[in-house]
LUMMIKOL-54858 format. One line per field, with one value per residue: residue in one letter; residue number from 0; x, y, z of N, C-alpha, C, CB in turn. Coordinates in steps of 0.02 Angstrom, whole numbers. Glycine has a CB too. Layout:
// residues N
res: c(a,...)
n: c(NUM,...)
n.xx: c(X,...)
n.yy: c(Y,...)
n.zz: c(Z,...)
ca.xx: c(X,...)
ca.yy: c(Y,...)
ca.zz: c(Z,...)
c.xx: c(X,...)
c.yy: c(Y,...)
c.zz: c(Z,...)
cb.xx: c(X,...)
cb.yy: c(Y,...)
cb.zz: c(Z,...)
***
This chain:
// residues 234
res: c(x,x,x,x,x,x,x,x,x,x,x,x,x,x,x,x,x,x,x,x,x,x,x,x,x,x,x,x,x,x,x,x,x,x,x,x,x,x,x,x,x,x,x,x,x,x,x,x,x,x,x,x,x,x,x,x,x,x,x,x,x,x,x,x,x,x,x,x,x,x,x,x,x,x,x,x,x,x,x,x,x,x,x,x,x,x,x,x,x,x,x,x,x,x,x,x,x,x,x,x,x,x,x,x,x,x,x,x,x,x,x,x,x,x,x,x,x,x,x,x,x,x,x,x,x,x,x,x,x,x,x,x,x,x,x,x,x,x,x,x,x,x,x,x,x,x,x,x,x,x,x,x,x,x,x,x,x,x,x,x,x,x,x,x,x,x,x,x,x,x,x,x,x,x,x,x,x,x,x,x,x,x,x,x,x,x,x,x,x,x,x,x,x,x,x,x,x,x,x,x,x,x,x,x,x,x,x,x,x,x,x,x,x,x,x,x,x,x,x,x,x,x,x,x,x,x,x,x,x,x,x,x,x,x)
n: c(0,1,2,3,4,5,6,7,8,9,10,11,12,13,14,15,16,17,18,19,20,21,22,23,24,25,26,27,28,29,30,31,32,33,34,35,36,37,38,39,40,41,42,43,44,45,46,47,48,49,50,51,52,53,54,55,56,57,58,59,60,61,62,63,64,65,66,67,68,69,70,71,72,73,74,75,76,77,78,79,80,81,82,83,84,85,86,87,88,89,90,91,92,93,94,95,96,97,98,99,100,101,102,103,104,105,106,107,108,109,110,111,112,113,114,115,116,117,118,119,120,121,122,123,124,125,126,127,128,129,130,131,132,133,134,135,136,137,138,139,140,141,142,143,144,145,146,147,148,149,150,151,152,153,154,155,156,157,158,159,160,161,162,163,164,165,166,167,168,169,170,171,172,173,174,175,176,177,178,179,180,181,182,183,184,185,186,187,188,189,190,191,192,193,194,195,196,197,198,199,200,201,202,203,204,205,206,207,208,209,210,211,212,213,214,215,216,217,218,219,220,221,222,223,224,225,226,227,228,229,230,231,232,233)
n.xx: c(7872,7780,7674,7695,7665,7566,7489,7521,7480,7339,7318,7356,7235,7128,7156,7138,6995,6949,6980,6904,6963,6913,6770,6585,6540,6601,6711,6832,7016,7058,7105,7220,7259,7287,7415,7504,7506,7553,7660,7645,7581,7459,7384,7436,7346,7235,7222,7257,7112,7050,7063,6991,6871,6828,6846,6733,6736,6764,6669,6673,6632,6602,6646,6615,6698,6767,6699,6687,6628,6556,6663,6677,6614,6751,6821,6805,6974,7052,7099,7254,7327,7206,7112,7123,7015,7036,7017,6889,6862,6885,6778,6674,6687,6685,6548,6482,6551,6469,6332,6339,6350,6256,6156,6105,6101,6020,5909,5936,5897,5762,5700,5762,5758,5743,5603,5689,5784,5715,5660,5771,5799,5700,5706,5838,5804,5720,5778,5854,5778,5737,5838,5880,5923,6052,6203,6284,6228,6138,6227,6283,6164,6117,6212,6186,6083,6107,6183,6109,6030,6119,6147,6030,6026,6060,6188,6344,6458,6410,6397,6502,6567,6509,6555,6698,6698,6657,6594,6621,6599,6480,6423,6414,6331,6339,6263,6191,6271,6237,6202,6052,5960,5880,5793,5815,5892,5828,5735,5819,5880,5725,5702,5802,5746,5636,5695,5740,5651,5561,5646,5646,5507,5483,5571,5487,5412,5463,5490,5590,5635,5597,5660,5787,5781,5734,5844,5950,5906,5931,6034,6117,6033,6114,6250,6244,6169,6283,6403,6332,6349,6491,6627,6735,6879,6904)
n.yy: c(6625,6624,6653,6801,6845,6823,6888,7026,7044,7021,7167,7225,7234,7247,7395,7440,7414,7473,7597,7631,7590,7478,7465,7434,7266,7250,7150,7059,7074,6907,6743,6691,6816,6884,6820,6846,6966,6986,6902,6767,6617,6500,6470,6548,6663,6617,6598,6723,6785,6700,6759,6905,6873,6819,6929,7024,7097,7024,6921,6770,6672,6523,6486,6596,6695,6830,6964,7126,7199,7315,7410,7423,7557,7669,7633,7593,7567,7396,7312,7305,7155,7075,6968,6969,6944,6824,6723,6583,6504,6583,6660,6593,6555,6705,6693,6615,6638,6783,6724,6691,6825,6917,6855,6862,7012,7041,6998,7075,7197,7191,7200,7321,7430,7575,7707,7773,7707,7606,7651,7667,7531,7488,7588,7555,7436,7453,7502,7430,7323,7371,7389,7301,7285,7335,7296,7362,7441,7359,7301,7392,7437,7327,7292,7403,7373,7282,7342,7430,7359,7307,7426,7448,7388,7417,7400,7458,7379,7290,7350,7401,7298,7272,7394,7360,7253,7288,7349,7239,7126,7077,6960,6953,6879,6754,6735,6879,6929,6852,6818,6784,6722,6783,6785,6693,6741,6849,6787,6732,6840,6904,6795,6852,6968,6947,6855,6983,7048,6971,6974,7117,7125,7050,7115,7226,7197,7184,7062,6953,6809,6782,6871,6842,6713,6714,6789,6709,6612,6654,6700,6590,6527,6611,6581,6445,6485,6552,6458,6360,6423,6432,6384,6270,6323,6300)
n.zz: c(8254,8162,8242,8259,8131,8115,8177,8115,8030,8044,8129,8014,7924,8028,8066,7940,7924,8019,8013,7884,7751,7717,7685,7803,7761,7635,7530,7606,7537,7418,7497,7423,7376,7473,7528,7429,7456,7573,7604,7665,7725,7680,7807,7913,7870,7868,8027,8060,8011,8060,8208,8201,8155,8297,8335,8298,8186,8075,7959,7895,7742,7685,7523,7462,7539,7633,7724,7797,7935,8026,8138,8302,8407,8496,8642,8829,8871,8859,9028,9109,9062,9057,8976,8805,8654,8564,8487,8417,8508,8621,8601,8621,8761,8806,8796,8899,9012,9011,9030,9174,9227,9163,9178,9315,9310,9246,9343,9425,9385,9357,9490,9545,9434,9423,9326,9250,9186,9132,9040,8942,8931,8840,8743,8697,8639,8540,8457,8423,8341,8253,8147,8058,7921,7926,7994,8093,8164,8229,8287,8382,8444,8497,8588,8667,8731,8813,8892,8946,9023,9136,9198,9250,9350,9488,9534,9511,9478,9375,9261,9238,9206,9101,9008,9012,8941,8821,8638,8554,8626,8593,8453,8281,8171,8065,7965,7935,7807,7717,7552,7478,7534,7643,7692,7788,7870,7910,7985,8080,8137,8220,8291,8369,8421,8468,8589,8650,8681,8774,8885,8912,8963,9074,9142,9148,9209,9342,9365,9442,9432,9310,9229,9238,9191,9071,9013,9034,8936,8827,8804,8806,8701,8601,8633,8531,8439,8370,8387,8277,8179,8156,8050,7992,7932,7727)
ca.xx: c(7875,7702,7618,7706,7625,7467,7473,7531,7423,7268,7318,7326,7157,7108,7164,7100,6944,6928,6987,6866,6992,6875,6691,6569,6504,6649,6738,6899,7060,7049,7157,7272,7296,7330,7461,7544,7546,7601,7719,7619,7573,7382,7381,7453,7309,7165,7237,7218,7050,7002,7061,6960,6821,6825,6828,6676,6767,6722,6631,6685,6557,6631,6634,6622,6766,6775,6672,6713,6567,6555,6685,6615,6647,6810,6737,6868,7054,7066,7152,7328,7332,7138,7146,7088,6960,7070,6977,6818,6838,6874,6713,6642,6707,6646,6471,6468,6546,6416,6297,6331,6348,6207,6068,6117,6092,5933,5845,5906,5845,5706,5683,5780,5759,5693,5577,5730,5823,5664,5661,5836,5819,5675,5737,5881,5760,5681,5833,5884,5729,5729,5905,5869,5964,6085,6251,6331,6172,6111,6285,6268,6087,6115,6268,6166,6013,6138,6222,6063,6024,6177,6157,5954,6038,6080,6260,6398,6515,6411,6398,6582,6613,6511,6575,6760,6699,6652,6544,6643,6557,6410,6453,6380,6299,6361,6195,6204,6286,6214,6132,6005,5957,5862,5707,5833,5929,5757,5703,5847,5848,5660,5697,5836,5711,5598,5702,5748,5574,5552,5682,5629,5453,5505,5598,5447,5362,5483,5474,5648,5643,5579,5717,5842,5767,5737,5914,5996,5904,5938,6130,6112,6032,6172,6313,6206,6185,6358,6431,6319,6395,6576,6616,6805,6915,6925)
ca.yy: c(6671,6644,6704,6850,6854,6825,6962,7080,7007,7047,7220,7280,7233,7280,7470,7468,7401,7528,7673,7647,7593,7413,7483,7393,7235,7261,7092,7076,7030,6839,6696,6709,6883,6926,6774,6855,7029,6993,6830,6725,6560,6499,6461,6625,6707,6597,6628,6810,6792,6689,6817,6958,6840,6804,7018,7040,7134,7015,6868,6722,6632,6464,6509,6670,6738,6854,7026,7164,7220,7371,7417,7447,7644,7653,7616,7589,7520,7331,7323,7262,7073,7075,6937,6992,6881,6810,6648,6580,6487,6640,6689,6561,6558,6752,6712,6575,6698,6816,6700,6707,6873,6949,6828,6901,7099,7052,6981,7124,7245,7177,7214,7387,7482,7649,7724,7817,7671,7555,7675,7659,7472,7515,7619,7495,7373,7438,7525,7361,7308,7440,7386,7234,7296,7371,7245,7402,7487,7320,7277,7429,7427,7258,7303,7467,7344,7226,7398,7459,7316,7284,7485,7463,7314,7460,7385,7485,7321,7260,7414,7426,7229,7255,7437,7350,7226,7330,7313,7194,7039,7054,6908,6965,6804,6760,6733,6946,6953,6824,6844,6746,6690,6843,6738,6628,6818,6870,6737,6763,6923,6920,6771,6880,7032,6890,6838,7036,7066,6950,7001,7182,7120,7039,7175,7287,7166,7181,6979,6936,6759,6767,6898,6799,6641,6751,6807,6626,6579,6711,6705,6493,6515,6643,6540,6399,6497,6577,6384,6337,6484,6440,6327,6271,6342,6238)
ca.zz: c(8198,8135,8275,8228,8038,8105,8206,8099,7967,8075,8139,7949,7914,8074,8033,7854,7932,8075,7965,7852,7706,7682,7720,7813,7688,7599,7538,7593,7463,7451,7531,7379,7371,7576,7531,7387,7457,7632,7584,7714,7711,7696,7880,7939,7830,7895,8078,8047,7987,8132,8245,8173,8166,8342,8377,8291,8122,8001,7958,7830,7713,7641,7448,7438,7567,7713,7716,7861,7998,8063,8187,8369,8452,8538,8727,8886,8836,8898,9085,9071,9101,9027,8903,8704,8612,8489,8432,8418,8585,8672,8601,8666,8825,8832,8787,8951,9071,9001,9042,9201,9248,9153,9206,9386,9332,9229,9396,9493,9364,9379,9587,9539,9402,9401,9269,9164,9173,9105,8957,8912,8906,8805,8682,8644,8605,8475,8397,8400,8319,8170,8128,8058,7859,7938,8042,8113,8187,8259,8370,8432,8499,8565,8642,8725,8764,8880,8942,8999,9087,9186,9223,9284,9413,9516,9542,9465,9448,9321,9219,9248,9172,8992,8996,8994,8876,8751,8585,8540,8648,8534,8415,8240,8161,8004,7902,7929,7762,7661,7500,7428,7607,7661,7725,7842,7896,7941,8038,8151,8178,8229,8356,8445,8457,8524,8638,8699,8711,8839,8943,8922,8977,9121,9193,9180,9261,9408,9395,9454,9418,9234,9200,9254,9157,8996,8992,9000,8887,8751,8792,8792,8619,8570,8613,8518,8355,8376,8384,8215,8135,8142,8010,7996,7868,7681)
c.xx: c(7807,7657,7626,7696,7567,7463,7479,7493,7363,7281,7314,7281,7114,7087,7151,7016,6906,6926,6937,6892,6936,6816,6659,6519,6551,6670,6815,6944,7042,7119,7231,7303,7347,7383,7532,7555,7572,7647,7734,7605,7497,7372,7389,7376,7238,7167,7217,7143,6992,6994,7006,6909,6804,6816,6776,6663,6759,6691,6647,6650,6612,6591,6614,6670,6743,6756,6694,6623,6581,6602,6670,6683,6701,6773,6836,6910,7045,7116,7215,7325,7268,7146,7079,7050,6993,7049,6934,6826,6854,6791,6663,6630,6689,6565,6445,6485,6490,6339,6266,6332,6269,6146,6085,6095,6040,5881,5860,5904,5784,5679,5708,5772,5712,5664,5622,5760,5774,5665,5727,5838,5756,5675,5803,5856,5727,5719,5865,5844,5720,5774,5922,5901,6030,6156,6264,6311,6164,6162,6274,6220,6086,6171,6230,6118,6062,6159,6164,6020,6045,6160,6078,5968,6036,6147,6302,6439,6476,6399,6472,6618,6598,6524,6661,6751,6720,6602,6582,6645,6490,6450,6400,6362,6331,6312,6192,6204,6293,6175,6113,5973,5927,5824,5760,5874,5893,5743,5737,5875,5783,5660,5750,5808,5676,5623,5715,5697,5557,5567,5664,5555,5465,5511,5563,5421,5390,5467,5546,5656,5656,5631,5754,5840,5786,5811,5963,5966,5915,6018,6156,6109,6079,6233,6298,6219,6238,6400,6409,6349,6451,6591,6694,6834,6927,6976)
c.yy: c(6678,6668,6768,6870,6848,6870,7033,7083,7058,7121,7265,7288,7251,7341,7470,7448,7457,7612,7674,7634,7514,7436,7400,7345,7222,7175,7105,7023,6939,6803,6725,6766,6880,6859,6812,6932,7029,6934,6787,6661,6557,6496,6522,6670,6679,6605,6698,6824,6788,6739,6865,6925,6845,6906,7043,7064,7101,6948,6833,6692,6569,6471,6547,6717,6788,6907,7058,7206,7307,7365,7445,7515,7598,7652,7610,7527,7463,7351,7287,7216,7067,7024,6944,6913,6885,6747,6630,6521,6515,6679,6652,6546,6635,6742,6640,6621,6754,6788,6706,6784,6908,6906,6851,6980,7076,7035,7019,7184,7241,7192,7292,7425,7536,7665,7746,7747,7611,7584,7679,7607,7444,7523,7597,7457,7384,7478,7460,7332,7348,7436,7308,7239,7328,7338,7309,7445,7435,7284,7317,7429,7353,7268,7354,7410,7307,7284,7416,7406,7314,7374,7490,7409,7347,7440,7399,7430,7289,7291,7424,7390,7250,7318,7404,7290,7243,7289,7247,7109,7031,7023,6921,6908,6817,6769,6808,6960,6890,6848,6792,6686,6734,6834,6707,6671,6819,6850,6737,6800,6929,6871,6815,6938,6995,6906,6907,7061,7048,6955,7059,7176,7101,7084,7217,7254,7170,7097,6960,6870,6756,6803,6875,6742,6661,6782,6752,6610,6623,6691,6614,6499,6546,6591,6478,6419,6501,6489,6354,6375,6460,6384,6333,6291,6271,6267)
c.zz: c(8165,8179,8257,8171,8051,8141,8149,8041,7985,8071,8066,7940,7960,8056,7991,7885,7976,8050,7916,7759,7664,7730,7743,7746,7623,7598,7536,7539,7490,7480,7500,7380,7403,7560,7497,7411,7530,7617,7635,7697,7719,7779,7930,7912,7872,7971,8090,8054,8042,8194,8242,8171,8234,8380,8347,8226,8065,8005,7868,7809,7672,7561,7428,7492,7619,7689,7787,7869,8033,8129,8235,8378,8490,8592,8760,8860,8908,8989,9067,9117,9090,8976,8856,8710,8570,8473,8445,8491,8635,8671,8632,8738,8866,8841,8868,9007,9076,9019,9134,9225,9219,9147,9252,9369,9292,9278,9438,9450,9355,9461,9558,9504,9423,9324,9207,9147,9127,9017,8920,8886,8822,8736,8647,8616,8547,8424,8365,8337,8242,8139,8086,7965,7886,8005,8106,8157,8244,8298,8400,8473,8524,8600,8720,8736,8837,8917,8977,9061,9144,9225,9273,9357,9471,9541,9493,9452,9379,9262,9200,9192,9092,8983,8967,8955,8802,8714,8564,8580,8609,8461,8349,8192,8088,7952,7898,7866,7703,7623,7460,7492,7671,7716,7814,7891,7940,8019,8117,8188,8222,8304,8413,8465,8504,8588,8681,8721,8757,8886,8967,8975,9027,9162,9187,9215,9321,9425,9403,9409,9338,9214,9178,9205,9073,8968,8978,8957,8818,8742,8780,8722,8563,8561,8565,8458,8334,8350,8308,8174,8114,8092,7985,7932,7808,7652)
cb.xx: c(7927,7664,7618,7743,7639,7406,7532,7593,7394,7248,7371,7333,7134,7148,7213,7135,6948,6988,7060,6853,7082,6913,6626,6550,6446,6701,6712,6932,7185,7014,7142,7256,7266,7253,7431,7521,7501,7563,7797,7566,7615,7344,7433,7542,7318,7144,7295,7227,7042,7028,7112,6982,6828,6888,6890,6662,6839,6773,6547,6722,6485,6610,6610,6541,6809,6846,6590,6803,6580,6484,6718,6592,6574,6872,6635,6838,7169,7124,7125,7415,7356,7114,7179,7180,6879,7152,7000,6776,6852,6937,6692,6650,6786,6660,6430,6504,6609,6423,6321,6346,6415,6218,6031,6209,6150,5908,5834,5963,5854,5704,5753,5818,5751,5743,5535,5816,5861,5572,5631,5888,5815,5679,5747,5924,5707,5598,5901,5880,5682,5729,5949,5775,5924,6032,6344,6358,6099,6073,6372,6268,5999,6120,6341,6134,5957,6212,6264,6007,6038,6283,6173,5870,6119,6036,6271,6439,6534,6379,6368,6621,6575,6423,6560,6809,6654,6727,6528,6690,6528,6351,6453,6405,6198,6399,6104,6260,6341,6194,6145,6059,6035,5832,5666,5884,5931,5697,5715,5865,5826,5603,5714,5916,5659,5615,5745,5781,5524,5555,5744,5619,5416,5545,5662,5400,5341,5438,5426,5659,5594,5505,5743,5839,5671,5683,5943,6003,5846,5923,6183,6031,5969,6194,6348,6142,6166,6379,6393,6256,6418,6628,6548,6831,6994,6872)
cb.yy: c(6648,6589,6706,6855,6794,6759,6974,7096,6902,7020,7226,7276,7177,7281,7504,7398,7341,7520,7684,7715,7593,7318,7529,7414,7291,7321,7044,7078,7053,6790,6606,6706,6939,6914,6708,6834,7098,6988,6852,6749,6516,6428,6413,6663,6696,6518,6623,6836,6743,6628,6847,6989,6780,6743,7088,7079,7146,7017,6896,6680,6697,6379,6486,6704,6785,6854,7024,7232,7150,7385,7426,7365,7704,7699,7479,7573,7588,7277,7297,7301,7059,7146,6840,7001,6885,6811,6582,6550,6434,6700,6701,6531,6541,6806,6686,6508,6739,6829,6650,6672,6901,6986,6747,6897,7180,7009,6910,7137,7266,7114,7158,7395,7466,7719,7771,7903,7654,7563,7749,7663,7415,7547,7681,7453,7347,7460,7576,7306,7320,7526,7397,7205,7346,7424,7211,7430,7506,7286,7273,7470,7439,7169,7357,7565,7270,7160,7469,7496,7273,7258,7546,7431,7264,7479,7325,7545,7245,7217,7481,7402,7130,7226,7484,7347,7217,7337,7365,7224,7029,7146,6826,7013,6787,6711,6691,6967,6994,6780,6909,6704,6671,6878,6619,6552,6892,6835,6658,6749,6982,6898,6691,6897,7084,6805,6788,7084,7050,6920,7007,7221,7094,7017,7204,7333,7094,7241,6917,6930,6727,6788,6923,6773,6610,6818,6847,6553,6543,6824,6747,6438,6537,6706,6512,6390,6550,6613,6333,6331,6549,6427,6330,6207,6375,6207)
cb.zz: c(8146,8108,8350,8233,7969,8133,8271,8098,7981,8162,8182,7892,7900,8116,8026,7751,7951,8139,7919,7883,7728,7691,7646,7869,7659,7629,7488,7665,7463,7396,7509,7325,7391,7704,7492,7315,7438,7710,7564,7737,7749,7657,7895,7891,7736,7875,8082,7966,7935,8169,8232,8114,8145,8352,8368,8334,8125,7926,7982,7830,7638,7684,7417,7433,7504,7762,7699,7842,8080,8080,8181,8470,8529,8540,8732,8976,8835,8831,9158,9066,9191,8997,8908,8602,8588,8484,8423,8332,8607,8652,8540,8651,8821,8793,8669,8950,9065,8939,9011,9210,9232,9105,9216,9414,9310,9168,9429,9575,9321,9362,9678,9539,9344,9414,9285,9174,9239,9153,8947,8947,8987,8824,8699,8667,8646,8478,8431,8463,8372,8176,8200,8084,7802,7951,7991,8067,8132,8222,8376,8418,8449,8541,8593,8704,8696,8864,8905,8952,9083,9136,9154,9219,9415,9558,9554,9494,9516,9325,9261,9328,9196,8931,9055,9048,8872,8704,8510,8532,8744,8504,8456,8217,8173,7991,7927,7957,7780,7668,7444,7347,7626,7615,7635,7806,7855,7896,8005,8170,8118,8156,8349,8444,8411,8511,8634,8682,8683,8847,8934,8842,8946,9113,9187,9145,9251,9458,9336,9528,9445,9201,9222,9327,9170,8999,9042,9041,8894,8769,8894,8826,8597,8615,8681,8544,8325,8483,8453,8200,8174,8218,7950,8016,7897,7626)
***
C-alpha cells in the first residue's frame, strides 16, 4: 500500500513540476504539508522525494527542503521492460553502466568523427560552459555534449542507448541550488567544464586512448560527486 502513496505522491509533483505549476528553483511544500495534504506518512513523503531525486526533478538541501530542476524535453518513451531510475542507487548504477559504454564511443570518436560532428561536440561544450546560472540550460548541454559524442563514434547503437536514456541520466548536483555557497557552486561547475574540455580535446586530437581515459575519468568523478551529494533523509 505504500508503494502505492509513494507513487502517487511522486507523479503529482512530477506533473506540477513538468507543467510548470512549481517553476524551476521553486521550493517545494514542506515534509509537513505534502503529509497533511496527501494523508501520508513521513516515509511515504521522503520516498517520493527520493524518487524524484533520483530522476533528476529535484534536489533536497538538509534545512532548507526540496527545490524542483528543470524538467528535461520529452525525448524517446522508455522500452517496455526498461527499468525507471527510481532511487539514488539506480542512479548510481546508471552512472557505472555509463561508464562503461561511453568511454567506448569517446575512443571511437576519436578514430571517427567527421568535421560536422566535431563541431556539434563543440558547440555543446561551450553551451554547456555559458550555462553556469542557469540548472535547466546546463542538463541540457551536457546531456547534448554526451549525445554528440556517442553520435561522432560512428555507431548508431550508441546514439540509440543515451537517445533512450534521455536527459534524465545527467544527475544535477545538488550544490546547483545553494545559496550562500556560490564560490563552492562555481568551483564545480568549472571542474566539470574542465573535465569536458579534455575529452573534447582529445577527440580533436583523434587520440583514441586519451578519449577513452578522459571520459572515465569525468564519469568516475561524477559518480564520486553524485555519491557526496546524497545525504540521507533527517
Amino acid at each position: 500500500m505504500s508503494r502505492n502513496l509513494t507513487a502517487d505522491l511522486a507523479a503529482d509533483l512530477r506533473t506540477r513540476i513538468v507543467d510548470g505549476v512549481i517553476q524551476p528553483g521553486d521550493k517545494l511544500p514542506s515534509e509537513n504539508a505534502l503529509m497533511v495534504d496527501f494523508g501520508v506518512s513521513r516515509t511515504v513523503v521522503r520516498s517520493a522525494l527520493t524518487r524524484l531525486q533520483a530522476e533528476g526533478l529535484v534536489e533536497t538541501e538538509r534545512g532548507r527542503g526540496s527545490f524542483a530542476l528543470t524538467p528535461p524535453d520529452a525525448g524517446p518513451q522508455p522500452v517496455p521492460g526498461s527499468r525507471p531510475v527510481a532511487s539514488i542507487e539506480d542512479r548510481l548504477h546508471l552512472l557505472e553502466f555509463r561508464l562503461g559504454v561511453e568511454t567506448e564511443a569517446a575512443g571511437l570518436a576519436a578514430r571517427n568523427h567527421s568535421d560536422r560532428q566535431l563541431r556539434a561536440v563543440n558547440t555543446a561544450l561551450e553551451q554547456f560552459a555559458a550555462s553556469a546560472d542557469h540548472p535547466g540550460h546546463a542538463m541540457k548541454a551536457d546531456f547534448e555534449f554526451h549525445r554528440a559524442i556517442a553520435a561522432a563514434s560512428g555507431n548508431p547503437f550508441y546514439s540509440d542507448c543515451l537517445a533512450a536514456l534521455g536527459q534524465t541520466m545527467i544527475a544535477m548536483p545538488r550544490t546547483r541550488l545553494l545559496t550562500g555557497v556560490e564560490h563552492y557552486a562555481r568551483d564545480y561547475f568549472d571542474q566539470v567544464v574542465h573535465e569536458h574540455r579534455s575529452i573534447a580535446a582529445a577527440i580533436a586530437d583523434r587520440d583514441e586512448s586519451a578519449a577513452a581515459a578522459a571520459m572515465r575519468s569525468h564519469l568516475a568523478n561524477s559518480r564520486r560527486r553524485f555519491k557526496a551529494s546524497v545525504r540521507p533523509p533527517v
